[in-house]
C-alpha positions in Angstrom: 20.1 11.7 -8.9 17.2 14.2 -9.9 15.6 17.0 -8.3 12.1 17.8 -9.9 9.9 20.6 -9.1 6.0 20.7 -9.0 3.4 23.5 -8.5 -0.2 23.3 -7.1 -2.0 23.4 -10.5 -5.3 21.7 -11.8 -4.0 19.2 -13.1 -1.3 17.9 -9.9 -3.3 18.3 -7.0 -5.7 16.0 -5.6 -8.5 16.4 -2.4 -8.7 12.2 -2.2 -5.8 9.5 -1.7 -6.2 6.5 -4.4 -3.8 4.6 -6.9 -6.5 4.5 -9.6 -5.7 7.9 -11.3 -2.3 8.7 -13.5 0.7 10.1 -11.5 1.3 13.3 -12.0 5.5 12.7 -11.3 7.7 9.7 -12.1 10.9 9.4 -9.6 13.3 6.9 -9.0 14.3 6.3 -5.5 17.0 8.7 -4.9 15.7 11.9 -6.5 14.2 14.8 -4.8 11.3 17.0 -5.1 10.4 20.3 -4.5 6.8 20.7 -4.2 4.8 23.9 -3.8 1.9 23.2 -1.8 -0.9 25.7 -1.2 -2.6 25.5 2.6 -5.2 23.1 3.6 -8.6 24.0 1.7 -6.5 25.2 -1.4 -6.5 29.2 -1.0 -5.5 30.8 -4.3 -5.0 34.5 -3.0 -4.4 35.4 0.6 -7.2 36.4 3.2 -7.5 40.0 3.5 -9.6 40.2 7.3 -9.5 36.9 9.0 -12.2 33.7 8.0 -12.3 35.6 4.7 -13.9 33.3 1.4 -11.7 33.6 -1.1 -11.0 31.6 -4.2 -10.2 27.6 -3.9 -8.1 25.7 -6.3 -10.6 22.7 -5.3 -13.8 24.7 -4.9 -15.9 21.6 -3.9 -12.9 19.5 -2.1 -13.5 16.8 -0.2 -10.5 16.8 1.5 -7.0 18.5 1.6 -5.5 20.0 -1.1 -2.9 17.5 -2.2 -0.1 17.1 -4.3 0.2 14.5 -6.1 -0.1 11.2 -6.7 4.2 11.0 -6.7 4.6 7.7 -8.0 8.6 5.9 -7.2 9.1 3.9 -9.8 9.8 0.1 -8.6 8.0 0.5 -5.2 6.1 -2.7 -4.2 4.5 -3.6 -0.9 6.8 -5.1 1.8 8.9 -1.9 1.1 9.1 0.9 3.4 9.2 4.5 1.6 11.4 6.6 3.4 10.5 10.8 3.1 13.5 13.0 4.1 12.4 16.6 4.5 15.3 18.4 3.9 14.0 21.8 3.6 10.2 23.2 4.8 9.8 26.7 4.5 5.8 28.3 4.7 4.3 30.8 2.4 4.1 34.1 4.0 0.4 34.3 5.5 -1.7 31.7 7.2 -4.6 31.1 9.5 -6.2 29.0 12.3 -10.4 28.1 12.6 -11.5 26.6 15.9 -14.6 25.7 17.4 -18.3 26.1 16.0 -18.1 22.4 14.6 -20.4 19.7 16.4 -18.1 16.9 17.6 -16.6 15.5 20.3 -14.1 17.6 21.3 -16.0 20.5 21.0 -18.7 19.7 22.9 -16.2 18.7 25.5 -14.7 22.1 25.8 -17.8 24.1 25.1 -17.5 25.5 21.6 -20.0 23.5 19.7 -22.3 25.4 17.4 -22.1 29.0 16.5 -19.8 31.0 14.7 -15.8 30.0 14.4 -13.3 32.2 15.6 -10.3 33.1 13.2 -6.7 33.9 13.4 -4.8 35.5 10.5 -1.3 34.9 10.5 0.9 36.9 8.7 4.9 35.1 8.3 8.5 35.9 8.3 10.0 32.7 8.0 13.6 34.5 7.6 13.2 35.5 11.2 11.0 32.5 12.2 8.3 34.3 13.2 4.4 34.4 12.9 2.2 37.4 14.0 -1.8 37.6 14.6 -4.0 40.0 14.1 -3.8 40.2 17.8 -0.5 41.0 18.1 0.4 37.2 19.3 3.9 36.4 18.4 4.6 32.4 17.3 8.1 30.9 16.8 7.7 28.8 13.7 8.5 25.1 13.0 7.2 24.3 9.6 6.1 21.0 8.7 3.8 18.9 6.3 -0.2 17.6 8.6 -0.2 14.9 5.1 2.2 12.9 3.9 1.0 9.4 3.0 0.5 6.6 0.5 -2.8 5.7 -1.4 -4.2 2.9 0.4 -4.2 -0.7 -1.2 -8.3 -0.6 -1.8 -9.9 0.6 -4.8 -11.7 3.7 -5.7 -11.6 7.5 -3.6 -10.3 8.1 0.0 -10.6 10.5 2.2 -7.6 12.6 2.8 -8.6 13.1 6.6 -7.9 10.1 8.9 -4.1 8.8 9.0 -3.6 5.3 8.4 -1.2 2.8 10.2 0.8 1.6 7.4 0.7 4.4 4.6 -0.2 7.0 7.0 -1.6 10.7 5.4 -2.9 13.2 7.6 -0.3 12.3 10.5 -0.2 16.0 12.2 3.3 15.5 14.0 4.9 18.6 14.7 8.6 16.9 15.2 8.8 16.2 11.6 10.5 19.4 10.5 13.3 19.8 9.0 16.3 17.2 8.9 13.8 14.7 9.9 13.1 11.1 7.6 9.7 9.5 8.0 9.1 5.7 7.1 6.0 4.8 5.0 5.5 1.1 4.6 4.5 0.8 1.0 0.7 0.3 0.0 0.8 -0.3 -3.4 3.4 -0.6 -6.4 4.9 2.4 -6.8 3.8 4.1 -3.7 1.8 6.9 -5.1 2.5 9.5 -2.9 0.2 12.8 -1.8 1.9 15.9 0.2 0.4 18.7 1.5 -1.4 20.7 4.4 1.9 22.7 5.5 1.8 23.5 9.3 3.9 26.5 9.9 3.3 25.7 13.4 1.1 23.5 15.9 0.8 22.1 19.3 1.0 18.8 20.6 -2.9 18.0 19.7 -3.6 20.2 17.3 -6.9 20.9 19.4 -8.5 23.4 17.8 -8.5 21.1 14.5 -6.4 23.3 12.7 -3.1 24.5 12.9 -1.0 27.1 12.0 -2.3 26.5 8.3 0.0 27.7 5.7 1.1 27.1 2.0 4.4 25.6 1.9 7.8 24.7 -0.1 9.4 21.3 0.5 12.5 19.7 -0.6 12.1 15.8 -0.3 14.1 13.3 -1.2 12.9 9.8 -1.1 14.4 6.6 -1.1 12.9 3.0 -0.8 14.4 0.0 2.2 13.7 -3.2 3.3 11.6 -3.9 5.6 12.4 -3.3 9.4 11.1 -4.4 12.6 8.7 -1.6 12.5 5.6 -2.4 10.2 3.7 1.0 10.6 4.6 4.9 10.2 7.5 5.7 11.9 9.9 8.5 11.8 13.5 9.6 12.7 13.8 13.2 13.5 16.9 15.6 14.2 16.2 15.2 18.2 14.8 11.1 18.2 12.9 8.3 17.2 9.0 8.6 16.9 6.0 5.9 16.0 2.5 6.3 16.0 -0.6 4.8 16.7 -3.8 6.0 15.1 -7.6 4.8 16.2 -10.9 6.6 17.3 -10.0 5.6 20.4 -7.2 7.6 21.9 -5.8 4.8 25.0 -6.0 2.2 21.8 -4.0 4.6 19.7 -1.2 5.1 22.8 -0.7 1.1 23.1 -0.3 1.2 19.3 2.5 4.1 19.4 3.9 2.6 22.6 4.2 -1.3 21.4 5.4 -0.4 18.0 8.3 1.8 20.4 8.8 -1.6 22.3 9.9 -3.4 18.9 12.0 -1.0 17.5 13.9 -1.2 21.4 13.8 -5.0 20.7 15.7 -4.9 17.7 18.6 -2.4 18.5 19.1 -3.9 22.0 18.6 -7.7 21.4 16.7 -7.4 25.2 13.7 -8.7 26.1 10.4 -6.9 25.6 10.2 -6.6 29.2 13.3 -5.3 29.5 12.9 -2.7 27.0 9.7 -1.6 28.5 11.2 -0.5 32.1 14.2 1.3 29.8 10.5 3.3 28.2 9.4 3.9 31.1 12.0 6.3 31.9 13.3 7.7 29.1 10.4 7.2 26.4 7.1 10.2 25.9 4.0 9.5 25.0 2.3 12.3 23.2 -1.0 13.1 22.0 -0.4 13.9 17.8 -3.7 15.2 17.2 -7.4 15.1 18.2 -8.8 16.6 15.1 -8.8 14.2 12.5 -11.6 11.4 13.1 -8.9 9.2 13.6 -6.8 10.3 16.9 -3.3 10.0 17.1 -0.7 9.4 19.4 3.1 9.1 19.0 6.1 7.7 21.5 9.5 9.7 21.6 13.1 8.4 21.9 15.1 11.5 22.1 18.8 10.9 20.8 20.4 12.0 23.8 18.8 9.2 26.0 19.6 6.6 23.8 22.7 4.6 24.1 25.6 4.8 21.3 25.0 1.2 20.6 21.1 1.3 19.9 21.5 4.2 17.7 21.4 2.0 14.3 18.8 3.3 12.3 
């Protein structure tokens, strides 16, 4: 096996998801990659005083500042891609924006229009620690908002809403370190994109950003059959996670909850009735995030609820 290594330049990076440019990596299932990704909007030099312009890899973006596409030579569809992330660690500054934007949720809570308010960050991610320019201390627990597939239509997508099958801009903060997510695969050769490093978030991410960072990740990527779980799911160091992404948040809960349902099935060989009363008592329902157009939600095995003998990945 290989291990590769690839910087945010001009000519990797990408603010759309699509299968109709040139990868900018060739991998066989197996190897791993680490990729330097810068934050979100693609800052090329660190803020000095918090919501400070500075200079953009993608000035005009349309979406997240990507790398990729990673393409892994002899993926087809009916595949799933699985992502192991087995290292994450965030660049050593960062920053959060909230409120000011017209939507939804702001108007909900009262911070539509006007100015933003900013956070700067500044990281130690030796000691695990973030600190604001308020003094505001924040464990860390890096992970990637985007990692998805090019979806199987033609031309330029937006990097924004996650997607069901090859989902993107996912936002779940359980998928640190030691943790696998499953991708089924979209198009021949996946064509992978990875970016927006979270060096922490909460459940929601309701301010629509998180703790938004540049970030160094070791993947390693294999390709299965496959299972009795057609959508983005994920197995993480403390459980078992899938999702459901729609506009509407109880539509995206039944989605998370009923893919949770067959995965029960098919380690238990009980019923689906069955394996919805275990659920209900040992299963969480989460909100992922509000902040992305699509909404997400995501239901969580833990480990040490499941029995030895439905522990089969």
């Amino acid at each position: 096996m290989t291990t590769y290594r690839l910087d945010p330049e001009a000519t990797s990076v990408s603010d759309v998801l699509t299968y109709e440019v040139p990868p900018v990596l060739t991998i066989d299932p197996g190897d791993t990659v680490i990729v330097r990704t810068l934050d979100a909007r693609g800052h090329l030099e660190r803020q000095a005083v918090p919501g400070e312009t500075r200079p953009l890899l993608i000035p005009d973006a349309q979406g997240h500042c990507l790398v990729g596409p990673i393409a892994i030579r002899g993926a087809t569809p009916g595949q799933v891609l699985a992502v192991r992330f087995d290292a994450l660690r965030p660049d050593d500054w960062g920053y959060t924006q909230a409120g000011g934007r017209d939507d939804t949720l702001n108007r909900m809570v009262g911070t539509a229009g006007g100015d933003p308010a900013f956070l700067l960050w500044d990281l130690d991610a030796a000691a695990g620690i973030g600190v604001n320019q308020f003094g505001l201390r924040v464990p860390l627990a890096p992970f990637l908002g985007v990692t998805g597939l090019a979806p199987d239509e033609p031309g330029r997508h937006s990097t924004i809403p996650p997607r069901p099958r090859g989902g993107g801009n996912i936002d779940c903060r359980e998928l640190t370190a030691g943790s696998t997510l499953y991708l089924p695969v979209t198009v021949p050769d996946a064509y992978l994109f990875v970016g927006d490093g979270h060096a922490a978030q909460g459940d929601g991410e309701v301010g629509g950003t998180a703790f938004e960072c540049g970030m160094t990740s070791q993947l390693t990527v294999t390709l299965r059959p496959a299972g009795p779980v057609d959508s983005v799911h994920a197995i993480t160091p403390t459980g078992r996670i899938t999702f459901g992404f729609s506009d509407d948040l109880n539509t995206a809960t039944g989605a998370a909850l009923s893919a949770m349902l067959t995965w029960l099935e098919a380690l238990s060989g009980q019923d689906r009735s069955t394996v919805l009363a275990v659920a209900s008592v040992v299963v969480d329902l989460r909100i992922t995030q509000v902040a992305n157009q699509t909404w997400g939600a995501h239901a969580v095995l833990p480990h040490a609820l499941t029995p030895p003998e439905w522990r089969e990945s």
